[in-house]
C-alpha positions in Angstrom: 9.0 39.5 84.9 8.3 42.7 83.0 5.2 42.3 83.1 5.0 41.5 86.5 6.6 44.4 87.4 4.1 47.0 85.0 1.3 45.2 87.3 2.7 46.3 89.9 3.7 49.5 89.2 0.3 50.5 87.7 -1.4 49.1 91.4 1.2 51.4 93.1 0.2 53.9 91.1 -3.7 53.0 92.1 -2.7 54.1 95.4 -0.5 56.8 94.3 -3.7 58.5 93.4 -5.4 58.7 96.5 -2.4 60.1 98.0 -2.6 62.9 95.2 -6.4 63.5 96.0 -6.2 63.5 99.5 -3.2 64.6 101.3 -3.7 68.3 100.1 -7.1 68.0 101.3 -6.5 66.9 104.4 -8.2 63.7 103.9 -7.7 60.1 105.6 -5.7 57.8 102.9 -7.1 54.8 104.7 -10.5 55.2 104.1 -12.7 53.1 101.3 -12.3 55.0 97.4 -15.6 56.4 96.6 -17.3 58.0 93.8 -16.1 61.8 93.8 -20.1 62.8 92.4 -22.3 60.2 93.8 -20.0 59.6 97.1 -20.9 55.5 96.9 -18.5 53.3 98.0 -16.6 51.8 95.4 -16.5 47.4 95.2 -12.8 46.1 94.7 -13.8 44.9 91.1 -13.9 49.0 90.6 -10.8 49.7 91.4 -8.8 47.0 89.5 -6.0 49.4 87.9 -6.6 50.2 84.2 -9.1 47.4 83.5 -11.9 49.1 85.9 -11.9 52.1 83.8 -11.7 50.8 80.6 -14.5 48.2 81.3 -17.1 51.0 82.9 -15.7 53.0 79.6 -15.1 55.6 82.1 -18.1 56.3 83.9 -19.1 55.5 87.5 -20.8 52.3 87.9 -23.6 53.6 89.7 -24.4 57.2 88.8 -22.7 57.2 85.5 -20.7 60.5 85.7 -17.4 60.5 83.8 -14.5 59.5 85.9 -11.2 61.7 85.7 -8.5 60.7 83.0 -6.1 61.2 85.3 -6.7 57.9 87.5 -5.6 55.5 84.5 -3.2 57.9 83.4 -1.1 57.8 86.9 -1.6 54.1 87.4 -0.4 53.8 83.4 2.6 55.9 83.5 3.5 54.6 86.8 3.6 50.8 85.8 6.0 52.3 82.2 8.1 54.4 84.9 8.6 50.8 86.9 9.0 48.6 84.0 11.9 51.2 82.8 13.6 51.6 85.8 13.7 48.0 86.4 14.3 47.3 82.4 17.5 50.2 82.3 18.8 49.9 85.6 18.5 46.6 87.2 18.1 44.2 84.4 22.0 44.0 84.3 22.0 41.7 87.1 21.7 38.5 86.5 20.7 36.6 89.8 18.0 39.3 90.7 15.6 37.9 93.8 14.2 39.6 96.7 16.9 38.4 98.6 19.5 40.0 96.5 20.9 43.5 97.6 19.5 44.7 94.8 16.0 44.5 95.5 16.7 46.8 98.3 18.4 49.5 95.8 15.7 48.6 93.5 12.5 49.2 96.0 14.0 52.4 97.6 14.8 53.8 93.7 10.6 53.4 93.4 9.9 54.4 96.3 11.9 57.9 95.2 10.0 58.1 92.1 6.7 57.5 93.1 6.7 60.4 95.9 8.1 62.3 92.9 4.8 61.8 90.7 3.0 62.3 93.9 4.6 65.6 94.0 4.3 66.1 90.4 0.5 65.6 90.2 -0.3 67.3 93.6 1.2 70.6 93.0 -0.2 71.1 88.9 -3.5 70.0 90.7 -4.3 72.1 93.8 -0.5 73.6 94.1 0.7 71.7 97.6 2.8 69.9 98.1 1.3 67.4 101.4 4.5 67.3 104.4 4.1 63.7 104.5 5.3 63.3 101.0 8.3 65.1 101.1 9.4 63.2 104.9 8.7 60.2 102.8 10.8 61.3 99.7 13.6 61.8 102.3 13.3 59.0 104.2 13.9 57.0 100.7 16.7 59.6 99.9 19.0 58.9 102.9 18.0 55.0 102.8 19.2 55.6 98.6 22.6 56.5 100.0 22.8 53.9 102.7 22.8 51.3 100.0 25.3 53.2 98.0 28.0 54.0 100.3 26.5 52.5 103.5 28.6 55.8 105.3 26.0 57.4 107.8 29.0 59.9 107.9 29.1 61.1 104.3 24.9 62.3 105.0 25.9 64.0 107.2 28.9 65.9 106.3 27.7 65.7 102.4 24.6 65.6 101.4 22.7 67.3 103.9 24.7 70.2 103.8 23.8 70.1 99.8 20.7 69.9 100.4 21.0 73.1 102.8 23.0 74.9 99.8 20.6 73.7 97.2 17.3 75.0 98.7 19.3 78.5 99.9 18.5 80.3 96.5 14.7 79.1 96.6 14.4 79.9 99.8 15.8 83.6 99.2 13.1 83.7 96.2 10.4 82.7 98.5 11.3 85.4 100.9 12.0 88.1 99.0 9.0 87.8 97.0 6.5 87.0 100.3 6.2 83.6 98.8 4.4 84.8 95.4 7.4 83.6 93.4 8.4 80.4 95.4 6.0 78.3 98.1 7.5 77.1 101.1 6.7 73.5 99.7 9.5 74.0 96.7 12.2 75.3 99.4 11.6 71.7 101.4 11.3 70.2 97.9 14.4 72.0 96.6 16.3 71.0 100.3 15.3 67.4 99.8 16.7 67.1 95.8 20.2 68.3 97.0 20.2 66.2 99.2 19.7 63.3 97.2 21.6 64.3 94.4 24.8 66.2 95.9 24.8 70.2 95.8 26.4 69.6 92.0 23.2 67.7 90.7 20.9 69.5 92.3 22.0 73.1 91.4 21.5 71.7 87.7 18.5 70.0 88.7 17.1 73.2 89.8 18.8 75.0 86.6 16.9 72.2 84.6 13.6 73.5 86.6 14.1 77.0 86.0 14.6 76.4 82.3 11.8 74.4 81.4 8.9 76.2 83.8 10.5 79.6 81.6 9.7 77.6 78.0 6.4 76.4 78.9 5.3 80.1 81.4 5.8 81.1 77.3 4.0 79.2 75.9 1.2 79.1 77.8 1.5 83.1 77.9 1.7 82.6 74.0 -1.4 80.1 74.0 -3.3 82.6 76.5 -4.2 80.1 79.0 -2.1 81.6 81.4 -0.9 86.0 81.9 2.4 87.3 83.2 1.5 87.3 86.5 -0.4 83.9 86.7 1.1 81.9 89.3 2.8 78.8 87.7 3.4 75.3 90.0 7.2 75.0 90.5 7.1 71.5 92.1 6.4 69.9 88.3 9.4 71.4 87.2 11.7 70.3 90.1 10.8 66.7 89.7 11.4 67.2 86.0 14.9 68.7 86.7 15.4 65.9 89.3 14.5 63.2 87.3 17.1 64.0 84.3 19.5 64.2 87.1 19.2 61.2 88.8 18.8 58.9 85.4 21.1 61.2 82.9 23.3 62.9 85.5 26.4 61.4 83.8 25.2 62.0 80.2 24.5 66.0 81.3 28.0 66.7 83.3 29.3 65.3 79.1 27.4 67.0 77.4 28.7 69.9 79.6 32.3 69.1 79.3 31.7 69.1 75.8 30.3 72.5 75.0 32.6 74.0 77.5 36.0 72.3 76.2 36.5 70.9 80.1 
């Protein structure tokens, strides 16, 4: 079943990079894959996940140009980010079939995670964050707490107001600083996490953000790739913050107890 499930994950993540490519560039996702030099249409034995690339060592089958590490990369790290989701968080269940409620909770949990390497990817790469990825990523969010609490109240008396609190502070970043700081894309982004995650997450989701896009601004200042006043993609560090929420949220409110004696 593991394995079954990298498969899967790792042709998920096939597709995820087309939407990563072509949704900041305005670009049809339904359209054949093609060569990015050459523009030739690509046959479906090119695009097996993983085993294309490594078989044409990396090169385009017709005009021989080196491919972009980054398509085996996503559709790897997707398939290990499906096979640990399902391994950690739904293996516990012993009768496990599409037809338990489980699935569902399990399908909507990937669905969430896969517009979050989307949204990854697409901002470190051409800094957007594409509209239709975050309507998705909150589509999956308020079907995430249907199979929770299955309350339509409690979204809209909770969560949505957290998500309204969470984004306030990016959005008073963004507009103070005429959007050089902050694009509009991380207030949406930042809206959409506390919403998912309750105002309490998703402040230290945000926290979690802040921290981490501070250590590596340094060293990347330190390295000299990047000057004070580069702009930096904030999306990356969201989803980071987002993702230690949602799978350690429990393990970060101890560890906060802890050092605070609470």
């Amino acid at each position: 079943m593991e394995v079954l499930i990298f498969i899967i994950g790792a042709s998920v993540g096939s597709f995820l990079n087309v939407l990563i490519d072509r949704l900041p560039n305005n670009k049809s996702i339904t359209g054949r894959s093609h060569c990015d030099y050459c523009k030739k249409k690509l046959a479906w034995f090119d695009l097996i996940p993983v085993f294309s690339f490594l078989f044409l060592k990396g090169r385009c089958r017709y005009c021989k140009k080196k491919l972009s590490f980054q398509y085996p990369l996503i559709e790897i790290l997707t398939g290990l980010i499906f096979f640990f989701i399902f391994n950690f968080q739904f293996k516990i269940f012993i009768e496990f079939s599409i037809f338990n409620f489980q699935f569902l909770k399990l399908i909507i949990l990937l669905g969430i995670v896969s517009c979050l390497i989307v949204i990854f990817v697409s901002d470190l790469k051409y800094h957007l964050i594409s509209d239709y990825i975050l309507i998705a990523c909150g589509v999956f969010s308020a079907l995430f707490h249907l199979t929770n609490s299955n309350q339509f109240q409690l979204i809209l008396t909770t969560f949505l107001p957290s998500g309204l609190i969470v984004a306030l502070p990016i959005f008073l970043i963004y507009f103070i600083s005429h959007e050089r700081a902050m694009g509009l894309g991380d207030v949406y982004l930042a809206a959409i996490i506390g919403f998912l995650l309750g105002w309490k997450e998703g402040f230290l989701a945000i926290y979690i953000a802040f921290i981490t896009g501070a250590i590596i601004g340094l060293i990347l200042i330190f390295l000299h790739k990047k000057k004070i006043k580069s702009k930096i993609a904030f999306g990356p560090f969201i989803v980071i913050g987002t993702v230690v929420m949602l799978f350690y949220g429990d393990k970060v409110f101890g560890m906060i107890r802890k050092i605070y004696g609470l």
